[in-house]
N, C-alpha and C positions, 0 to 999 in steps of 0.2 A: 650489703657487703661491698665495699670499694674494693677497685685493679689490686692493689697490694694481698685484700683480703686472697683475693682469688690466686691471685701468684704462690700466696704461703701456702692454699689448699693443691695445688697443683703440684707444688715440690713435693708436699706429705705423698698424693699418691703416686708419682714417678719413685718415690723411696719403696711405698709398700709395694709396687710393681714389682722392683726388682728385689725388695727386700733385704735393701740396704742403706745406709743413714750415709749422705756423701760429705767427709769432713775434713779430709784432709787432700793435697795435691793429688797423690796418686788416684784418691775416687777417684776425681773428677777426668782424669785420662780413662779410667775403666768406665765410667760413665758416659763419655764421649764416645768408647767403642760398642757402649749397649745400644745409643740409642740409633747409631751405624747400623746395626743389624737388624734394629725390628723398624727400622722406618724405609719409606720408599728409597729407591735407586742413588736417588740427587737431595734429599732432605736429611742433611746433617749439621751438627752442631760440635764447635771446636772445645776443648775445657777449658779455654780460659772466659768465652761467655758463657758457659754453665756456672765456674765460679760466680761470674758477676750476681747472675739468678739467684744461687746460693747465701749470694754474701759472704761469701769468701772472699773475693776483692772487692773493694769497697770502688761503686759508682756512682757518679747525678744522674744518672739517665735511664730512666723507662724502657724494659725490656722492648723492642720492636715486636711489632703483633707476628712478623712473620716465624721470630724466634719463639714466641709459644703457643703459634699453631703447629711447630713440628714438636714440641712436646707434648703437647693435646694429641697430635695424631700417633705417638706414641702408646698413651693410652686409648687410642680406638676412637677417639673421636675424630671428626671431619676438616674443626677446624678449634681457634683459639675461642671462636663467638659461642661455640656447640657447647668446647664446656663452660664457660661460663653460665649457659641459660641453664644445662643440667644441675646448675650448683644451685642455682637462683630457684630453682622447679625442687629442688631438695630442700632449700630452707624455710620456705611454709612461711614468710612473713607475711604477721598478721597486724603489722599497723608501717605507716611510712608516709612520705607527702609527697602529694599529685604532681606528677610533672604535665602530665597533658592539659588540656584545653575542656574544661568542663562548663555547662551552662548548666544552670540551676535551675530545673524546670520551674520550683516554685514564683520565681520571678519573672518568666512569660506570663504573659498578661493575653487578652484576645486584639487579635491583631499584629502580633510582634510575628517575625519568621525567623526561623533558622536556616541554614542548608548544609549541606555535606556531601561527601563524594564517597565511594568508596570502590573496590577494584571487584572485575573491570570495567571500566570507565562508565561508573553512574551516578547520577550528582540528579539533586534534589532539592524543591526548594516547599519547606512544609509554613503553614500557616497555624498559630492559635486560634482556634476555635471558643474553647472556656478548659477550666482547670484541666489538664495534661492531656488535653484533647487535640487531637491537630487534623489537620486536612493537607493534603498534599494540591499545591499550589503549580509548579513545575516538576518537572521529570527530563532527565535521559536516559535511556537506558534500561529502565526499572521495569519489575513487572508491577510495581505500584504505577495509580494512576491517577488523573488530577481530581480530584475529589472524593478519591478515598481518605476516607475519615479510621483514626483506631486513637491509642492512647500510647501516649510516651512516659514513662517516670524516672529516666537515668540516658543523661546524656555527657559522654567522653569520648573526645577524640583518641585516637588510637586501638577504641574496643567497637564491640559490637553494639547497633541499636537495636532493640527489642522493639514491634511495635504489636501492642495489644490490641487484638481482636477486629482487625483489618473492616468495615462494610463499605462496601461497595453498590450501589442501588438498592441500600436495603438488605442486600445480603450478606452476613458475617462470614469472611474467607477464610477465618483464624488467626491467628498468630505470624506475624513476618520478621524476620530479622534482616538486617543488612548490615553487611562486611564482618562477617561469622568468623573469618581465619583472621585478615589482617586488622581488621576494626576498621572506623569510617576517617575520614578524610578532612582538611582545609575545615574545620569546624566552625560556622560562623551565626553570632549571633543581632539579630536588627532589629531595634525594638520598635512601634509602630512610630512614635515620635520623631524618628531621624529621617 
């Protein structure tokens, strides 16, 4: 769903909010004194940028994110990004093309490395061992440690790394993830050749 999308979904529910359709001049004056009232002290909005929003008068130019953060916080959210992700977190898409940085495990080889960082400041630099098998090579930070061996099968920047079945001297730790909330970092791949 593109900016526009989200804009039309935002007008719908600023309408069902108040439960009114804004279509002619006068709304948009009563519109500008609703959203007066349910918004904080100093966040308001004149009607003739509400028309613009509307489409009521016609503009080239892209609402300002400040102007639909104070309509998002009309509806209770925080900010313009909040509702946005709630929209994105309600539409359940289930196919779309990768923006991140992905390495395809299948094409590590033994010897090739990866490394990545993720918060707070941990960064890592893992080695192929054989199929999706790795050793960690370098560390800051981490409670991983240089020679712990587990298994990787899915790597993207932006998400979380999973690593399977952690050993350590021999001893299986379980299971580790890194960068669980934000996902992992500067994603980089070096295959043994370079």
């Amino acid at each position: 769903m593109k900016q526009d999308c989200y804009i039309e979904s935002l007008r719908r529910d600023i309408e069902d909010k108040f439960n009114h359709s804004f279509k002619s001049a006068s709304d948009f004056d009563r519109l500008e004194a609703l959203i007066k009232n349910h918004s904080d002290s100093h966040d308001t909005l004149n009607a003739s940028t509400l028309k613009r929003i509307w489409g009521y008068s016609k503009t080239s130019s892209a609402p300002r994110r400040t102007t639909l953060t104070i309509l998002a916080k009309v509806l209770g959210f925080r900010d313009w990004e909040s509702y946005v992700d709630k929209k994105k977190a309600e539409e359940k898409i289930e196919s779309g093309f990768i923006q991140n940085r992905v390495v395809n495990i299948s094409d590590i080889v033994p010897g090739d490395t990866i490394s990545f960082k993720w918060n707070p400041d941990r960064i890592i630099l893992l080695r192929c061992i054989d199929n999706e098998l790795f050793e960690v090579a370098e560390q800051e930070n981490s409670s991983l440690r240089p020679g712990d061996r587990f298994r990787i099968f899915y790597i993207r920047e932006g998400y979380p790394i999973y690593c399977k079945n952690v050993i350590r001297n021999q001893i299986n730790l379980g299971d580790y993830i890194a960068g669980e909330k934000t996902g992992i970092l500067d994603l980089k791949y070096q295959p043994k050749s370079e």
